[in-house]
N, CA, C and O atoms as a Maestro MAE file, in Angstrom:
{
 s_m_m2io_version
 :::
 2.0.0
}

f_m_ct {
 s_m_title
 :::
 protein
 m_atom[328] {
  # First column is atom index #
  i_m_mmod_type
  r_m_x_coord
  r_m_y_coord
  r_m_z_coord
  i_m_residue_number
  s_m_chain_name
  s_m_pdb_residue_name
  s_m_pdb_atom_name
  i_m_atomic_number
  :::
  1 25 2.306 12.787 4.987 1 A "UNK " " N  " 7
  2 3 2.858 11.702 4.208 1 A "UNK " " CA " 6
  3 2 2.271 11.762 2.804 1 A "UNK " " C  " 6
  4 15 1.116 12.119 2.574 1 A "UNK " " O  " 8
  5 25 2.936 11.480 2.111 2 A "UNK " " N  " 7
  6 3 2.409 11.425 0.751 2 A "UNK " " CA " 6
  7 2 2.366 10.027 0.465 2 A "UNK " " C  " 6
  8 15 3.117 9.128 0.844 2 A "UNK " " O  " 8
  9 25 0.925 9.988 -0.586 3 A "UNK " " N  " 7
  10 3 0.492 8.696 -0.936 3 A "UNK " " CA " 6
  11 2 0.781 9.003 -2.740 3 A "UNK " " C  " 6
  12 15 1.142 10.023 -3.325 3 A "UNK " " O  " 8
  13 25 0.463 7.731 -3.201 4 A "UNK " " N  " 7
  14 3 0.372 7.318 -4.633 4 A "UNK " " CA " 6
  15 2 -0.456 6.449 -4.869 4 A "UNK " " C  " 6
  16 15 -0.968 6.013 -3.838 4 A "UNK " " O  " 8
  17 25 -1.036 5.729 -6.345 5 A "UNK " " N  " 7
  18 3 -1.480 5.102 -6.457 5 A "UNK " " CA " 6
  19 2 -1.244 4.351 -7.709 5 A "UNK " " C  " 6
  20 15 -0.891 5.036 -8.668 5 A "UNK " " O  " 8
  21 25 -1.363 3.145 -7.878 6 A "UNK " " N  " 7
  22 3 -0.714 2.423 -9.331 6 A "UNK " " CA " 6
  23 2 -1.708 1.568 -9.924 6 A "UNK " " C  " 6
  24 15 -2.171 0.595 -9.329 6 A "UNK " " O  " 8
  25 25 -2.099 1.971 -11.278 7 A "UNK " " N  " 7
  26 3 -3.105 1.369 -11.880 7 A "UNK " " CA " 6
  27 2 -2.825 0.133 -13.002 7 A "UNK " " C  " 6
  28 15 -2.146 0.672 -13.877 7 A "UNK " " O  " 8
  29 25 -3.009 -1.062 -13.312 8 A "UNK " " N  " 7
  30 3 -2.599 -1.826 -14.189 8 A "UNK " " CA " 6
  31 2 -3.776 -2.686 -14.603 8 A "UNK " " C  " 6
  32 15 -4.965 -2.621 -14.289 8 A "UNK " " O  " 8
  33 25 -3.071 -3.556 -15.444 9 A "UNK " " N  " 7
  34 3 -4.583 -4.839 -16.080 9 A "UNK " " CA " 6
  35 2 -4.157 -5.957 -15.497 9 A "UNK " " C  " 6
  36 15 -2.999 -6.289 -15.750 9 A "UNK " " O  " 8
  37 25 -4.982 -6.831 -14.564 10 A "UNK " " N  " 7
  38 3 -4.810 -7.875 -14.017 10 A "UNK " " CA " 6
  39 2 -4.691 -8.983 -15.120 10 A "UNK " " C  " 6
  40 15 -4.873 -8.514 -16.243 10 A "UNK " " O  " 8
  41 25 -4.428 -10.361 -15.099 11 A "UNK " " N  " 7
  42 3 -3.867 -11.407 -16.224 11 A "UNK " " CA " 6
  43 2 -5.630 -11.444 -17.040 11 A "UNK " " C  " 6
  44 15 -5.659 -11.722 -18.239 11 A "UNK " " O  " 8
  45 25 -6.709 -11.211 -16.453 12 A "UNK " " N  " 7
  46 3 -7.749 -11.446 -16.952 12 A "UNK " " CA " 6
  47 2 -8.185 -9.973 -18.329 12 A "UNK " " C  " 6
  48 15 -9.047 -9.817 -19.194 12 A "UNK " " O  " 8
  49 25 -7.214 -9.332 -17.906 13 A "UNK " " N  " 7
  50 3 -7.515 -8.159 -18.391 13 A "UNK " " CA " 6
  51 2 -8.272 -6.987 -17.853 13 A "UNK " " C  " 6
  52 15 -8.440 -6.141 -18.732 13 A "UNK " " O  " 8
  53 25 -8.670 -6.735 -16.953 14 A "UNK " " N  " 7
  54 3 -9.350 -5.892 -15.849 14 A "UNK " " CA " 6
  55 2 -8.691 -5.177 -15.692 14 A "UNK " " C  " 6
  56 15 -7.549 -5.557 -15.434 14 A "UNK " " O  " 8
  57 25 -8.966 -3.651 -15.743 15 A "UNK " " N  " 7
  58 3 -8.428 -2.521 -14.799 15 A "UNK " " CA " 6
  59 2 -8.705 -3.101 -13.510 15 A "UNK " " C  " 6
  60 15 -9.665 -3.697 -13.022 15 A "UNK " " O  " 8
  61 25 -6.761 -2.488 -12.829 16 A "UNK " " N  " 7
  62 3 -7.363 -2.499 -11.063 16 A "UNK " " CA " 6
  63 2 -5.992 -1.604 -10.999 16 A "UNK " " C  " 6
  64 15 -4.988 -1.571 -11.710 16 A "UNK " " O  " 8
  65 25 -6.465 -0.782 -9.646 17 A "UNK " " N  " 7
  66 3 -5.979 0.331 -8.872 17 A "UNK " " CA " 6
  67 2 -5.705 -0.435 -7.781 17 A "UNK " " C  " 6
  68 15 -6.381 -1.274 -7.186 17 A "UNK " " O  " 8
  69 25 -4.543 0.010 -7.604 18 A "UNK " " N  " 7
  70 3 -3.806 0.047 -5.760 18 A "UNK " " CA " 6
  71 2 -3.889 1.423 -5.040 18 A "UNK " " C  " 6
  72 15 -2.939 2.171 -5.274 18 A "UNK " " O  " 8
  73 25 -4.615 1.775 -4.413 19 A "UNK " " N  " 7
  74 3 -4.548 3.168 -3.759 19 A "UNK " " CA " 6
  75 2 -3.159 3.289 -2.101 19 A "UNK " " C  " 6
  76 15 -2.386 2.533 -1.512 19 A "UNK " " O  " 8
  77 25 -3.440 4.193 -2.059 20 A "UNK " " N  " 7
  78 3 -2.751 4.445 -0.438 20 A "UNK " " CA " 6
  79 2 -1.440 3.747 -0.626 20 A "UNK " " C  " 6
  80 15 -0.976 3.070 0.292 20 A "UNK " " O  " 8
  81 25 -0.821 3.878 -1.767 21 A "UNK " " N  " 7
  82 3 0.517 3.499 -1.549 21 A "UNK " " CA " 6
  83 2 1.901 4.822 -0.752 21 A "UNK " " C  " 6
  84 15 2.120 5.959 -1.170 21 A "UNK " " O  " 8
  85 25 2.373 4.337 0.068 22 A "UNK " " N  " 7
  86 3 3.504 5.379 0.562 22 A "UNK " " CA " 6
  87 2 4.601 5.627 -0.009 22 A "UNK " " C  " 6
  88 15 5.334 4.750 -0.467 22 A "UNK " " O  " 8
  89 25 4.843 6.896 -0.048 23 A "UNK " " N  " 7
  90 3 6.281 7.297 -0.896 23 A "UNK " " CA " 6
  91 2 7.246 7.354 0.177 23 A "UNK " " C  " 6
  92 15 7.056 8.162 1.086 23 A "UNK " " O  " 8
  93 25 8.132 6.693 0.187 24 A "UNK " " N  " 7
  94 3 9.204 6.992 0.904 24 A "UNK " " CA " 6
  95 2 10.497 6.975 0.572 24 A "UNK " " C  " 6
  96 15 10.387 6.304 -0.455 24 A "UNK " " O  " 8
  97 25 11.897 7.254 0.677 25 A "UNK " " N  " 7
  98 3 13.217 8.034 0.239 25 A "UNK " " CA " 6
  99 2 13.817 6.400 0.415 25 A "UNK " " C  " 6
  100 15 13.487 5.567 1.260 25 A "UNK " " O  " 8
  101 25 14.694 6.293 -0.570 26 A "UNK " " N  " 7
  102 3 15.264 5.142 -0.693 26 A "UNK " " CA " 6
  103 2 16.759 5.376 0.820 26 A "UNK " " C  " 6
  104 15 17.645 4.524 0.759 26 A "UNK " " O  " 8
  105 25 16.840 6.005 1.500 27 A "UNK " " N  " 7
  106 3 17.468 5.844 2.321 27 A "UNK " " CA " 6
  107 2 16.620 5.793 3.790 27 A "UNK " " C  " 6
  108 15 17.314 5.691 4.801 27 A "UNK " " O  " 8
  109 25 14.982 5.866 3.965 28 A "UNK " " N  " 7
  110 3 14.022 5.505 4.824 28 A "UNK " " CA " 6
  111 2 15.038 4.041 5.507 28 A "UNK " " C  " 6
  112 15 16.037 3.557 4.976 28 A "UNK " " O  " 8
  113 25 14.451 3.653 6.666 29 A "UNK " " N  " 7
  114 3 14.813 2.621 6.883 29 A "UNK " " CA " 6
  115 2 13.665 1.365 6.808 29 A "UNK " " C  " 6
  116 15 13.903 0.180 7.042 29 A "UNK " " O  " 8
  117 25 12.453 1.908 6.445 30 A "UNK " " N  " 7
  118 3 11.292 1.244 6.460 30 A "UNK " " CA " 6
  119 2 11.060 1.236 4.719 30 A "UNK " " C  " 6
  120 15 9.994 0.813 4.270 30 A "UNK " " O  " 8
  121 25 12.433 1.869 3.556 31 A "UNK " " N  " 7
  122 3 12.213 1.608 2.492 31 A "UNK " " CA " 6
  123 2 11.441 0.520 1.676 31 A "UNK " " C  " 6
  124 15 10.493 0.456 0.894 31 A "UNK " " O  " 8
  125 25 12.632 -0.549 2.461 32 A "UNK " " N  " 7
  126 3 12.713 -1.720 1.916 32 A "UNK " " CA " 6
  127 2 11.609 -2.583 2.156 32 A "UNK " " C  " 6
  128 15 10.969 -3.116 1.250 32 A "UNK " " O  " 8
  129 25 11.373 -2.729 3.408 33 A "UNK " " N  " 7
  130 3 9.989 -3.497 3.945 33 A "UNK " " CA " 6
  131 2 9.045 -3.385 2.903 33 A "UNK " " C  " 6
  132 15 8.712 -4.318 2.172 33 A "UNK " " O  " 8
  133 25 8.487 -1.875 2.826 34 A "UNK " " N  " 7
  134 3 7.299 -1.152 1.852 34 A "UNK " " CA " 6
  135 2 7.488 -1.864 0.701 34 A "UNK " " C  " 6
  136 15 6.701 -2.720 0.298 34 A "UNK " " O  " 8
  137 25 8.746 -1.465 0.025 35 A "UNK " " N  " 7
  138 3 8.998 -2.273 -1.131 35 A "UNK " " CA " 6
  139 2 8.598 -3.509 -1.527 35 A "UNK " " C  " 6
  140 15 7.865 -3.564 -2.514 35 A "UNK " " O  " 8
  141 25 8.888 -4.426 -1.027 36 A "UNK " " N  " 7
  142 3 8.797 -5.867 -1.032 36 A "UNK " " CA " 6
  143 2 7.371 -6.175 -0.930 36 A "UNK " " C  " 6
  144 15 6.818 -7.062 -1.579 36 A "UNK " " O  " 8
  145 25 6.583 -5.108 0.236 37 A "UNK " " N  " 7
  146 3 5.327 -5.650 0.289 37 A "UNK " " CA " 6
  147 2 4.152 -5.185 -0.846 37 A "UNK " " C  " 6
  148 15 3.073 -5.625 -1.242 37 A "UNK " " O  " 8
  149 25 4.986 -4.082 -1.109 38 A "UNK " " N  " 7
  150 3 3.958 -3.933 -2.397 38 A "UNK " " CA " 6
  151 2 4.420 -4.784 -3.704 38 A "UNK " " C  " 6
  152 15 3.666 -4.767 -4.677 38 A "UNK " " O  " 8
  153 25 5.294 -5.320 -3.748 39 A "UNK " " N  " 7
  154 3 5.976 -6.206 -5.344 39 A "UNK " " CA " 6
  155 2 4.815 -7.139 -4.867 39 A "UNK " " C  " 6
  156 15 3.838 -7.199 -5.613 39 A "UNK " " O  " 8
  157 25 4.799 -8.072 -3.403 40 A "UNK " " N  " 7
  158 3 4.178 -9.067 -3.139 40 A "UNK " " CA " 6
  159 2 2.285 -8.690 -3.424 40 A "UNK " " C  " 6
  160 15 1.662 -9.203 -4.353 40 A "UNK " " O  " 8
  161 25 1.887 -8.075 -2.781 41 A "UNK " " N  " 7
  162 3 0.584 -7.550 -3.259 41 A "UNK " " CA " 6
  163 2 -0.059 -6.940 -4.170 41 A "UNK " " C  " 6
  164 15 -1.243 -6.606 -4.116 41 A "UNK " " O  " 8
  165 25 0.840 -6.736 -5.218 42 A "UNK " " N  " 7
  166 3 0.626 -6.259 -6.735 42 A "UNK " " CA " 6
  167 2 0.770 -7.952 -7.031 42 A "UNK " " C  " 6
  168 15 -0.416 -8.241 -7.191 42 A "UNK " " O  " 8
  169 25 1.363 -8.940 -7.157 43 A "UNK " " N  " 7
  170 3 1.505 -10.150 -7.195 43 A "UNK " " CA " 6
  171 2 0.802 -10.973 -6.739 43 A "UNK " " C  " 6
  172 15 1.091 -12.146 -6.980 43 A "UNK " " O  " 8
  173 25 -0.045 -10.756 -6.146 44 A "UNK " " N  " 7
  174 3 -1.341 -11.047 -5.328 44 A "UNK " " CA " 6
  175 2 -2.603 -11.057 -5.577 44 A "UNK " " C  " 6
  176 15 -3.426 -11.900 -5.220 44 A "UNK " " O  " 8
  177 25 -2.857 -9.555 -6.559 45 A "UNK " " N  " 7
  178 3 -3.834 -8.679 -6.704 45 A "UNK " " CA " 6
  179 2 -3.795 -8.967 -8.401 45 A "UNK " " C  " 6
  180 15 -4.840 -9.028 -9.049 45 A "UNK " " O  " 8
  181 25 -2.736 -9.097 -8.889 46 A "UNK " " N  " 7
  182 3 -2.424 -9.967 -10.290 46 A "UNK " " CA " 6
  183 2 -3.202 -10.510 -10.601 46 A "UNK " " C  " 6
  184 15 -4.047 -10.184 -11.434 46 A "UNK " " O  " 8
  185 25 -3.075 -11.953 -9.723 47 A "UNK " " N  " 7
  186 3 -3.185 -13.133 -9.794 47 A "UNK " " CA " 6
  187 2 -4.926 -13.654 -9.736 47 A "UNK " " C  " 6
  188 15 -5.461 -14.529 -10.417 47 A "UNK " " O  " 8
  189 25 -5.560 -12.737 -8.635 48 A "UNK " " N  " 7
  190 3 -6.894 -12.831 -8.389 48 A "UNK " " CA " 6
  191 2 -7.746 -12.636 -9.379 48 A "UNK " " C  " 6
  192 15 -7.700 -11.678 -10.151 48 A "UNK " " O  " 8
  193 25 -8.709 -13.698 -9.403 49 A "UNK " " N  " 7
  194 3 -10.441 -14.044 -10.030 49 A "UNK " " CA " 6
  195 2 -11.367 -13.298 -9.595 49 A "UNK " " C  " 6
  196 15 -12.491 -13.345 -10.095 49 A "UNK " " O  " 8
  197 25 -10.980 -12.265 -8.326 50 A "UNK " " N  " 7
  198 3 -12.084 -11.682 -7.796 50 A "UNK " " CA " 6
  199 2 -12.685 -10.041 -9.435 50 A "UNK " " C  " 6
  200 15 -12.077 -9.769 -10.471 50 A "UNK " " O  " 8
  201 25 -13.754 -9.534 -8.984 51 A "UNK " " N  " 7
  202 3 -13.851 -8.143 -9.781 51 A "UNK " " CA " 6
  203 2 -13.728 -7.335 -8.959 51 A "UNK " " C  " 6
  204 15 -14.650 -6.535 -9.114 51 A "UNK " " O  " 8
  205 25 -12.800 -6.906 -7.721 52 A "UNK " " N  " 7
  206 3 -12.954 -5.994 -6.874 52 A "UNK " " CA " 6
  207 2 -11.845 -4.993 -7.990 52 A "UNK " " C  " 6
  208 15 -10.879 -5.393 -8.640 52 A "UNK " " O  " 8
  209 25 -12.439 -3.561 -7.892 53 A "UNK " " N  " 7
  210 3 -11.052 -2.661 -8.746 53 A "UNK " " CA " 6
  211 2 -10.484 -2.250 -8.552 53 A "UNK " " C  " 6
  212 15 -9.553 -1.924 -9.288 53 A "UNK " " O  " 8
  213 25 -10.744 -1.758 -6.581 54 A "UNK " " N  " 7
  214 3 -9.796 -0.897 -6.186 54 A "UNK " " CA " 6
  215 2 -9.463 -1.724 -4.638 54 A "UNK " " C  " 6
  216 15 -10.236 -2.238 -3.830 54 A "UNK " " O  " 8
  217 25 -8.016 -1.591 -4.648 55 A "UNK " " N  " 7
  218 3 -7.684 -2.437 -3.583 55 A "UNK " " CA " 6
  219 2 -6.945 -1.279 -2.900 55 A "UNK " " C  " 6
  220 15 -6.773 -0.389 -3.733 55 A "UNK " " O  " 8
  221 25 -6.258 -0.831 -1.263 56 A "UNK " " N  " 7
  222 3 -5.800 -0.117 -0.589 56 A "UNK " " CA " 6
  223 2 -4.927 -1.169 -0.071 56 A "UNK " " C  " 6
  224 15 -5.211 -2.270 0.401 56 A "UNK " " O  " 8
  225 25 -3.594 -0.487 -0.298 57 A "UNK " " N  " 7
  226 3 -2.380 -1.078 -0.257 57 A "UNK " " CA " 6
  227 2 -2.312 -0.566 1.661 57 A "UNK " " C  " 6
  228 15 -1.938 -1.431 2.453 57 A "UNK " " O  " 8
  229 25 -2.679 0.766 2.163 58 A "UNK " " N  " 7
  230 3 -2.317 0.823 3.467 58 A "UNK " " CA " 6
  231 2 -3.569 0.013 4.556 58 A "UNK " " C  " 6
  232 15 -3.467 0.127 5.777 58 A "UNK " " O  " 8
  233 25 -4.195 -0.425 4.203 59 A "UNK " " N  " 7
  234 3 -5.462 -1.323 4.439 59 A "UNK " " CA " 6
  235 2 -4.771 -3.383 4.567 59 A "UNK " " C  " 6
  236 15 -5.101 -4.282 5.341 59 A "UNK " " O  " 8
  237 25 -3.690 -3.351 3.323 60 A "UNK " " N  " 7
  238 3 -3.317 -4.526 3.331 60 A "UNK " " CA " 6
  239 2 -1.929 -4.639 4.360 60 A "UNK " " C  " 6
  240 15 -1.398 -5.657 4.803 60 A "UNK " " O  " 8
  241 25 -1.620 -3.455 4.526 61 A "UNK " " N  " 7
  242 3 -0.246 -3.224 5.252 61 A "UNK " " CA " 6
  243 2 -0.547 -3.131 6.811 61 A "UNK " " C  " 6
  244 15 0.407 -3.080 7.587 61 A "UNK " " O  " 8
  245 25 -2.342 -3.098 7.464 62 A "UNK " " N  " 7
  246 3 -2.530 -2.986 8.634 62 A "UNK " " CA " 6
  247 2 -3.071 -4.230 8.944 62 A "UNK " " C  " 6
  248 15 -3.366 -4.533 10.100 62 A "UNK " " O  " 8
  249 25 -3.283 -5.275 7.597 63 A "UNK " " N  " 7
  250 3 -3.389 -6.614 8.077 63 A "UNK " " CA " 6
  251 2 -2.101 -7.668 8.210 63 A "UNK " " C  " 6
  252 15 -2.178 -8.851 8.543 63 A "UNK " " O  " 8
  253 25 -0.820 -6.873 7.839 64 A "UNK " " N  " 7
  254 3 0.040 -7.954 7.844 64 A "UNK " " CA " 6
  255 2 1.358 -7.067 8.837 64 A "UNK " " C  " 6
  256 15 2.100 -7.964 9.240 64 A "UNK " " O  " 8
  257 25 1.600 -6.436 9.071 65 A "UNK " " N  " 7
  258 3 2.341 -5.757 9.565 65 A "UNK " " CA " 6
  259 2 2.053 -5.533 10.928 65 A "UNK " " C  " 6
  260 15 0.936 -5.052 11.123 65 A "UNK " " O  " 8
  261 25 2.818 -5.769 12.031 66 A "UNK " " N  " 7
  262 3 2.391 -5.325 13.366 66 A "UNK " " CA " 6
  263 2 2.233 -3.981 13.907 66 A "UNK " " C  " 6
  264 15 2.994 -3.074 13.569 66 A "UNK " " O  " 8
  265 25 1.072 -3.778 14.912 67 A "UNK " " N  " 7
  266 3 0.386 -2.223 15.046 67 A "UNK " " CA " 6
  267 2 1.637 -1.338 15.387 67 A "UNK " " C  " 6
  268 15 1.602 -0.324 14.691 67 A "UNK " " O  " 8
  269 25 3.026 -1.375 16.438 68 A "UNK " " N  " 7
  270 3 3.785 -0.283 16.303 68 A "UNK " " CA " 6
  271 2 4.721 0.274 15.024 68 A "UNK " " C  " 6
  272 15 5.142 1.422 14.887 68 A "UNK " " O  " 8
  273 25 4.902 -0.732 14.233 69 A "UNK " " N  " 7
  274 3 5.274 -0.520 12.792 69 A "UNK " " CA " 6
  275 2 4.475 0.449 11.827 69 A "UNK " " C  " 6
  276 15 4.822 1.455 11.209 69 A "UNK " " O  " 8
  277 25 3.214 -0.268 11.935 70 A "UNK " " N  " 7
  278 3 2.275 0.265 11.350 70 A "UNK " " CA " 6
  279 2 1.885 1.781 11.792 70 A "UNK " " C  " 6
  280 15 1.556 2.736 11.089 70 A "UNK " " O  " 8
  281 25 2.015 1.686 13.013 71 A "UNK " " N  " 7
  282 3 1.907 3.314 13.173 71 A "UNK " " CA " 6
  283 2 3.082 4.670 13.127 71 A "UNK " " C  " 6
  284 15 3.067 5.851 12.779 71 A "UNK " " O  " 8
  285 25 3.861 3.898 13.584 72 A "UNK " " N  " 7
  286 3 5.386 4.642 13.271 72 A "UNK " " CA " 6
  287 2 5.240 4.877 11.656 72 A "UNK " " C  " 6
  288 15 5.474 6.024 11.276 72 A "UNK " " O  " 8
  289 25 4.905 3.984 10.745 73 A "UNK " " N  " 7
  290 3 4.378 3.964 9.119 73 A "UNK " " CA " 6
  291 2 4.092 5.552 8.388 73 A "UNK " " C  " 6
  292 15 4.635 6.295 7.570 73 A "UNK " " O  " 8
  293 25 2.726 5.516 9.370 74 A "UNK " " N  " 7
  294 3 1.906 6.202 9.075 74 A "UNK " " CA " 6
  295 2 1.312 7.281 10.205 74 A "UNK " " C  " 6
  296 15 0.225 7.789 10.479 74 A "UNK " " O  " 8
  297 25 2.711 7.319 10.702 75 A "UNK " " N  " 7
  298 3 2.279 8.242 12.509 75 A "UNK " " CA " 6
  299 2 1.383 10.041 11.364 75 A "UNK " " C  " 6
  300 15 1.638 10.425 10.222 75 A "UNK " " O  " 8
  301 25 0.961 10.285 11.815 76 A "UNK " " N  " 7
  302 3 -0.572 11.486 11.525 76 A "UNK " " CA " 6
  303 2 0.238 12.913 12.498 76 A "UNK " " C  " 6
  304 15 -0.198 12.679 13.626 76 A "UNK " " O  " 8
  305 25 0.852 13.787 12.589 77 A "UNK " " N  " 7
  306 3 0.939 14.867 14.113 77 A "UNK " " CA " 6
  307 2 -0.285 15.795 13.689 77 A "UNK " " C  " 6
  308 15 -0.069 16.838 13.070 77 A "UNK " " O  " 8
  309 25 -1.047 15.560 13.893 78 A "UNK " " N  " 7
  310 3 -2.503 16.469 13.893 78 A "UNK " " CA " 6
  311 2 -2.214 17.496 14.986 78 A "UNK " " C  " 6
  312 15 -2.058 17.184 16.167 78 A "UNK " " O  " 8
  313 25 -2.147 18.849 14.472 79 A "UNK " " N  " 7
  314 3 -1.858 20.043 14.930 79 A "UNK " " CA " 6
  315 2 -2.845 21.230 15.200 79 A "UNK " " C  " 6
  316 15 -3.498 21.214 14.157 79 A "UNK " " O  " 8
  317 25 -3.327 22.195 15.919 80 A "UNK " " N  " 7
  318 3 -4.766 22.338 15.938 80 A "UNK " " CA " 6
  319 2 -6.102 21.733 15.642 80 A "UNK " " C  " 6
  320 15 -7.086 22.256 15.118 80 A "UNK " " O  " 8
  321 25 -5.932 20.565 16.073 81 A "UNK " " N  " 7
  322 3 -7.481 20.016 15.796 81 A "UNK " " CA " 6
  323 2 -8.287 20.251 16.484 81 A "UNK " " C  " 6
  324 15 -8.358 19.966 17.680 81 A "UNK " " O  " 8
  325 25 -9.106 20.871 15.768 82 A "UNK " " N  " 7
  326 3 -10.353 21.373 16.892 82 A "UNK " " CA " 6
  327 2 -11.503 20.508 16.817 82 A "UNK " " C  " 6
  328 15 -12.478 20.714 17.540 82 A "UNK " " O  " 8
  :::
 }
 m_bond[327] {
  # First column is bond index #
  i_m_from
  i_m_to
  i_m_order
  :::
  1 1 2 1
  2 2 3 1
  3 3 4 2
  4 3 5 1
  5 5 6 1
  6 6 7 1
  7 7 8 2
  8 7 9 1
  9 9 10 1
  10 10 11 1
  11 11 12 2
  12 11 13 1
  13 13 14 1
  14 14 15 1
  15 15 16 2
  16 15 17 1
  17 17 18 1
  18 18 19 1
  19 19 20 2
  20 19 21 1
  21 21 22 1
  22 22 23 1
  23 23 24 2
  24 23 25 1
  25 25 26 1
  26 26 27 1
  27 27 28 2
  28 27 29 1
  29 29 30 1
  30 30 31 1
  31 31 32 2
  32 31 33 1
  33 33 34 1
  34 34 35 1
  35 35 36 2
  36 35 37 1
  37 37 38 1
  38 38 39 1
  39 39 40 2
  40 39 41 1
  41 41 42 1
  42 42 43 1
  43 43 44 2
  44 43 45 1
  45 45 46 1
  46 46 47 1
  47 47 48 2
  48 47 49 1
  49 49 50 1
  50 50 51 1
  51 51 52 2
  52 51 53 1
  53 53 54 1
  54 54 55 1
  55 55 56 2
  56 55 57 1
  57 57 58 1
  58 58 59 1
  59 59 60 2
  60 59 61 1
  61 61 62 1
  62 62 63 1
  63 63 64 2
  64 63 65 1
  65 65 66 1
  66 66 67 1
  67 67 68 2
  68 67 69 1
  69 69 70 1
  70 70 71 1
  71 71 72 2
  72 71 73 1
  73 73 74 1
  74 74 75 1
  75 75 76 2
  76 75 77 1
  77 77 78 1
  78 78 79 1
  79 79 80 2
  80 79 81 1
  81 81 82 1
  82 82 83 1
  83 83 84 2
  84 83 85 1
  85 85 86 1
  86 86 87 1
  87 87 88 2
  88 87 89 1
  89 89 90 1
  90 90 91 1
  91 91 92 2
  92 91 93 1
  93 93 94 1
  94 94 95 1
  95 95 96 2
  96 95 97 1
  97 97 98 1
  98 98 99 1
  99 99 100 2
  100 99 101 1
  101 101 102 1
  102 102 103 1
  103 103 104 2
  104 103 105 1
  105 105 106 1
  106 106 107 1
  107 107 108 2
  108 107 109 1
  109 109 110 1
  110 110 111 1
  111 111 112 2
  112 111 113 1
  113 113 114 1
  114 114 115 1
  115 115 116 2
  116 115 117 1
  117 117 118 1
  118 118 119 1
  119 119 120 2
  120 119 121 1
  121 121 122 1
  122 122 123 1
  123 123 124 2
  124 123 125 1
  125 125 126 1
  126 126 127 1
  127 127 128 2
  128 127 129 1
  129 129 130 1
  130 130 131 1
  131 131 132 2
  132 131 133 1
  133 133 134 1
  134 134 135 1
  135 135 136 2
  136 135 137 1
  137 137 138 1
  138 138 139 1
  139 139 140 2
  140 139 141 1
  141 141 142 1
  142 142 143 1
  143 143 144 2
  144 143 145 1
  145 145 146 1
  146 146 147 1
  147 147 148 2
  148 147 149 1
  149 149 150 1
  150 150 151 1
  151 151 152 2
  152 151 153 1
  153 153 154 1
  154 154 155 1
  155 155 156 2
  156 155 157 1
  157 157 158 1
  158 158 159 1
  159 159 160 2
  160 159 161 1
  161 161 162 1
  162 162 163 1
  163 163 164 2
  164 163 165 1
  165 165 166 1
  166 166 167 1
  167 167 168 2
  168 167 169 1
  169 169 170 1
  170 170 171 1
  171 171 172 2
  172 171 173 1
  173 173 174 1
  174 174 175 1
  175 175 176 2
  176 175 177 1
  177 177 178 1
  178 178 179 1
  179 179 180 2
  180 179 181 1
  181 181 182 1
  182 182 183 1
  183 183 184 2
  184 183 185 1
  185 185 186 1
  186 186 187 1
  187 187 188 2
  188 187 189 1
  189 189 190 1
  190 190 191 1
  191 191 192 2
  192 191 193 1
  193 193 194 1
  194 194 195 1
  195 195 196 2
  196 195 197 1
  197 197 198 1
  198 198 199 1
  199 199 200 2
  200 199 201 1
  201 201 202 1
  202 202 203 1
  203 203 204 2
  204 203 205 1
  205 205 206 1
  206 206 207 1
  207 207 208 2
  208 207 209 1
  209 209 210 1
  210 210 211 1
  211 211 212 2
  212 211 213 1
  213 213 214 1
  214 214 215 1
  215 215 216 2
  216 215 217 1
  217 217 218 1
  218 218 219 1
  219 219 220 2
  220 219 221 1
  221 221 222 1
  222 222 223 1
  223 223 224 2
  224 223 225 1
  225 225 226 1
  226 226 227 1
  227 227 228 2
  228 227 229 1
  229 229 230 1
  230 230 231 1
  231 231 232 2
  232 231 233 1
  233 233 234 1
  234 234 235 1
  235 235 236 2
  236 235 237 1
  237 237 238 1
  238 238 239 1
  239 239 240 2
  240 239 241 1
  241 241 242 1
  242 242 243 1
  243 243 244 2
  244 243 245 1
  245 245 246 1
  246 246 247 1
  247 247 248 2
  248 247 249 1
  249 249 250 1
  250 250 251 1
  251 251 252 2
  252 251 253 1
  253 253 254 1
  254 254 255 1
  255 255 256 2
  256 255 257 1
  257 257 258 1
  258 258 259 1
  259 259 260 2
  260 259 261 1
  261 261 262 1
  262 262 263 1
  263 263 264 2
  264 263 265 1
  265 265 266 1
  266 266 267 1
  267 267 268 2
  268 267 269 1
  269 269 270 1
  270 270 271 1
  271 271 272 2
  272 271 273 1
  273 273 274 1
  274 274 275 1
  275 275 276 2
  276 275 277 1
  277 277 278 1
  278 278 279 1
  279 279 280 2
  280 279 281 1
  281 281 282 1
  282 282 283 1
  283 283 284 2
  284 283 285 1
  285 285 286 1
  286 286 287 1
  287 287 288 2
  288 287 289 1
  289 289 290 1
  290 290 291 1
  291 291 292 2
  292 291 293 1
  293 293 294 1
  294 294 295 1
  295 295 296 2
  296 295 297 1
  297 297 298 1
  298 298 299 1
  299 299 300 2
  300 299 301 1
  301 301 302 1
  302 302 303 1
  303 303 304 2
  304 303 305 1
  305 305 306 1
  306 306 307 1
  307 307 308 2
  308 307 309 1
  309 309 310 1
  310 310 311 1
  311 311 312 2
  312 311 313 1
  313 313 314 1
  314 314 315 1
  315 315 316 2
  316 315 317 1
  317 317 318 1
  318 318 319 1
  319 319 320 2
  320 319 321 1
  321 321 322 1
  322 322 323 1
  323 323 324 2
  324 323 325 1
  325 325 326 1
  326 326 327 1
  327 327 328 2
  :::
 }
}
């Protein structure tokens, strides 16, 4: 899976990073979900007084999203692992 990450200035003026964001094909069927939840948690992460700088978007997506979603998400096929 490929990740991304999106860096901006919160309203205070602070650098902050979103890491572990997922790329997925606008015809995914799990497009849209992703979508929305990152507009909402960039909107979130905005808004906050905290100084944390780096926030993980797939970290916020395993607290709000239920575990077979979440893993279908981000299913791993680990292939020779030794």
């Amino acid at each position: 899976m490929l990740l991304k990450s999106l860096e901006f200035k919160n309203y205070l003026g602070q650098k902050v990073m979103i890491t572990d964001i997922s790329v997925l094909l606008p015809d995914d069927p799990n497009y849209f979900m992703v979508h929305i939840r990152l507009k909402v948690f960039t909107e979130q992460v905005f808004k906050k007084n905290e100084s944390i700088v780096i926030y993980s978007f797939k970290q916020y997506l395993a607290t709000v999203l239920k575990w077979p979603v979440y893993r279908k998400l981000f299913a791993e096929d680990l292939i020779n692992n030794a």
